[in-house]
N, C-alpha and C positions, 0 to 999 in steps of 0.2 A: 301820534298815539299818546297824546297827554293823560294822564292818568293821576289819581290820588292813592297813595300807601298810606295805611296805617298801620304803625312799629306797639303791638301792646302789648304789655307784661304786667306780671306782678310784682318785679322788681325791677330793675333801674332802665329796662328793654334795653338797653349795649346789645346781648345777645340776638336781640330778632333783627333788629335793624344793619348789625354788622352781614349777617348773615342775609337777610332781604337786599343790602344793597346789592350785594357780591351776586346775586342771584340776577337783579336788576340791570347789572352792568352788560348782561348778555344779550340785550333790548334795544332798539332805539325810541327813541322818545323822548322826552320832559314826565320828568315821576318829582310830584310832589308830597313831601313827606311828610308825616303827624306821627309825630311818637307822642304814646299814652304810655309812663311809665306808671310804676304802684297801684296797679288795678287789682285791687286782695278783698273787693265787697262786690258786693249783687247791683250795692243803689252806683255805685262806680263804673261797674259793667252793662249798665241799663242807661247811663251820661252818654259813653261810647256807643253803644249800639245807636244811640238816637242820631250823635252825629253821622255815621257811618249812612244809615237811612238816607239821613238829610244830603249827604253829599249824592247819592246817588241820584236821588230826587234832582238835586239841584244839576248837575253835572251828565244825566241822561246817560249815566255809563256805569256798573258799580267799581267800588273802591277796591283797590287788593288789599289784603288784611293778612300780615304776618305777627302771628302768637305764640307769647310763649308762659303760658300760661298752665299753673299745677293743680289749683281748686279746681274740681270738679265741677262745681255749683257755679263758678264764674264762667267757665271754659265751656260750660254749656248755653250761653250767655249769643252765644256767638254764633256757636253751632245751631242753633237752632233755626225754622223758616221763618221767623222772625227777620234774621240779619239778611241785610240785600246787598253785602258786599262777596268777593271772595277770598276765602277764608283758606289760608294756609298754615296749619296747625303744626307745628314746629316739632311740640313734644309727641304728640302725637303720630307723626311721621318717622320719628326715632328714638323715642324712651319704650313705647308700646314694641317693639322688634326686636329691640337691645336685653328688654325683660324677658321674652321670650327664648331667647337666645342662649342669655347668663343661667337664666332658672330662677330670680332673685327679682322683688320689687325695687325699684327705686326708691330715692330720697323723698322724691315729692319735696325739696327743699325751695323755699322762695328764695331770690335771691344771689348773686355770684359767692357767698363767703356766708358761712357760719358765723366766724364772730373774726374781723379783718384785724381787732389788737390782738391776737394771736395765730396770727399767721404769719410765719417766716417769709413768705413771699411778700408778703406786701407791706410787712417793714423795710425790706429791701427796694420796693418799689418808691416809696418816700424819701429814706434816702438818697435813690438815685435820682429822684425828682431835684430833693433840694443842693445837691452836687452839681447836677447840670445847669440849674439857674445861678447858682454861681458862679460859674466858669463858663458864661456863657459868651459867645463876641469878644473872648480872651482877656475879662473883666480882672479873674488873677490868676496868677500862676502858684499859688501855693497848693499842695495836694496832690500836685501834677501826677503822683507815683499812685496815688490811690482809683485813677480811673482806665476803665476799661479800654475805653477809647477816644484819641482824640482828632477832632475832626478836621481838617483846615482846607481851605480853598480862599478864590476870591469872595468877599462881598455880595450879600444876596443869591449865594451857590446855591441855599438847601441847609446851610449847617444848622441854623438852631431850631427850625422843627424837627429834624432828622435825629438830633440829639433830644429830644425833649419825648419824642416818639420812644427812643430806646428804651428812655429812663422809665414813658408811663407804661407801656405794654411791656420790658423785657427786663425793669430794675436795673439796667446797667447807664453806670456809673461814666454819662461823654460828656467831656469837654468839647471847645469847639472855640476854633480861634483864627484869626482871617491875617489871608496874606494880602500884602501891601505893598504898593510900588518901592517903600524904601526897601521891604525885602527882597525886592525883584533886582534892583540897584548892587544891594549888596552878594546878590546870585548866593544865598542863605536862607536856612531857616529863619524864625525867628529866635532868638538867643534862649527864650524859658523851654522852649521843643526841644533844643536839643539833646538833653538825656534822655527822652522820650522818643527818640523820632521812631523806634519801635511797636509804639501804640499809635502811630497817628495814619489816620486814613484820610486820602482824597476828595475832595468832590468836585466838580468841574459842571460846566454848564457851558450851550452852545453861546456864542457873541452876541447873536441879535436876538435871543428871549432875553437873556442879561439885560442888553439893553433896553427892551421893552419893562422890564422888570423896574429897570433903575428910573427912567422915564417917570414910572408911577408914583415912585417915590421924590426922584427930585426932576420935573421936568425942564429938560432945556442946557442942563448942566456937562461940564465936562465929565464929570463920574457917569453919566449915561450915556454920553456917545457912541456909538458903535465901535468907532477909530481905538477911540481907550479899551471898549472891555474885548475888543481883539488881542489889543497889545496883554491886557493884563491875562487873559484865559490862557493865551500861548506860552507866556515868562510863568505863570501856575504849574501849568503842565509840564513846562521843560523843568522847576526846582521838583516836582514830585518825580521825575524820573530820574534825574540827577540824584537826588536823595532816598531813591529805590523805597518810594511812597505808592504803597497799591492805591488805587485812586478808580473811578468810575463817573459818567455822565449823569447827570439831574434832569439832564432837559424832558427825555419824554418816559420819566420812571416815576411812581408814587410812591411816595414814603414809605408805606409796604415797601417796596421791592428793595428803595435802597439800603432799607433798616434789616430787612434779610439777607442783601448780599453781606453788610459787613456782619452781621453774625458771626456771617459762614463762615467766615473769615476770621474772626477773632474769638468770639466763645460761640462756637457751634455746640456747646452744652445747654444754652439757654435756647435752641430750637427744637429741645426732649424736654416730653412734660412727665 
């Protein structure tokens, strides 16, 4: 069921497409994806239509088309028997029901953010971007008291997208710092966690995607052995339990899942909008 998606908006499409995927995931198939972002004119919406045509033409199948789209003038663009794809109207499925609802028109706003240099939110989100790139693979320990969370496992667990996720979707503030055979030796933290071992959370990963992981990275090597990242996942797991470290599997979770467990876990206030 190979199919083409088209993600179009009038602003930055995040929206349709996070939402299109999540829809998508319930599918099997291959969905190839076209995101059209800043589509706010007629001659821009008549570019897209023509691709969309074309693919269909070409492809003997039409295109799915998730939109999130406020111009009227554009949004009709689409809607019309002109377009030969199919058309999943985003706002239109739930701004039209919502206003009915409230008693109240909408924003009709283009766009995620009014004006983002003043938004509290997403100065926070900056911040916590450029926090976590600097404490990222335990680059330094200075600051340590000012973050949310910090992360540690072995090597290639999940820590620095998982931290980098936090930072760009939830503004908080993770470190992320990897444990090491010499830690495992000294059956210890590392020496800068320890006044912190109250903010630091687990991650762990089965042996042999580890090792396939490490493979990719370095093929052939003893860091990618199976033998090794046995030995090291188990000496992990036993200092997080020993050191009463809530901690959680990578292997078959998506950064969604694990960025919402430790929320829950740590500021469940950043899961209320």
């Amino acid at each position: 069921m190979d199919r083409t998606v088209f993600f179009i908006s009038d602003g930055t499409g995040i929206t349709a497409e996070t939402f299109g995927q999540s829809i998508l995931t319930q599918f099997p198939g291959q969905f190839r994806a076209m995101r059209r972002p800043f589509i706010d004119s007629l001659a821009k919406a008549q570019q897209v239509l023509h691709e969309i045509n074309q693919c269909t033409a070409h492809e003997g199948k039409r295109p799915v088309v998730f939109m999130t789209l406020v111009n009227d003038n554009v949004r009709s663009v689409f809607e019309s028997p002109d377009c030969k794809g199919r058309v999943m109207d985003m706002f239109h499925a739930f701004v039209a029901p919502l206003e009915d609802e409230f008693g109240v028109k909408s924003n009709h706003r283009v766009g995620r953010f009014s004006d983002p240099a003043k938004s509290a939110r997403y100065h926070d989100r900056i911040e916590a971007i450029n926090f976590s790139l600097a404490h990222d693979d335990g680059q330094s320990a200075r600051n340590l008291e000012q973050a949310d969370v910090i992360l540690v496992g072995v090597s290639r667990s999940g820590k620095t997208p998982t931290s980098l996720y936090l930072a760009m979707q939830h503004g908080i503030k993770a470190a992320n710092y990897p444990l090491i055979p010499e830690d495992f030796d000294r059956k210890v933290l590392p020496k800068p966690l320890l006044p912190w071992r109250e903010k630091c959370f687990g991650l762990s990963i089965d042996p042999q995607r580890l090792s396939q992981i490490r493979h990719e990275r370095r093929p052939g090597s003893n860091y990618a052995s199976l033998i090794g990242c046995h030995q090291e996942v188990e000496a992990a797991e036993a200092m997080m339990r020993r050191e009463g470290i809530t901690w959680l599997s990578s292997t078959h979770k998506s950064i969604e899942e694990i960025a919402t467990t430790i929320l829950s876990q740590i500021r469940p206030d950043r899961l209320l909008f």
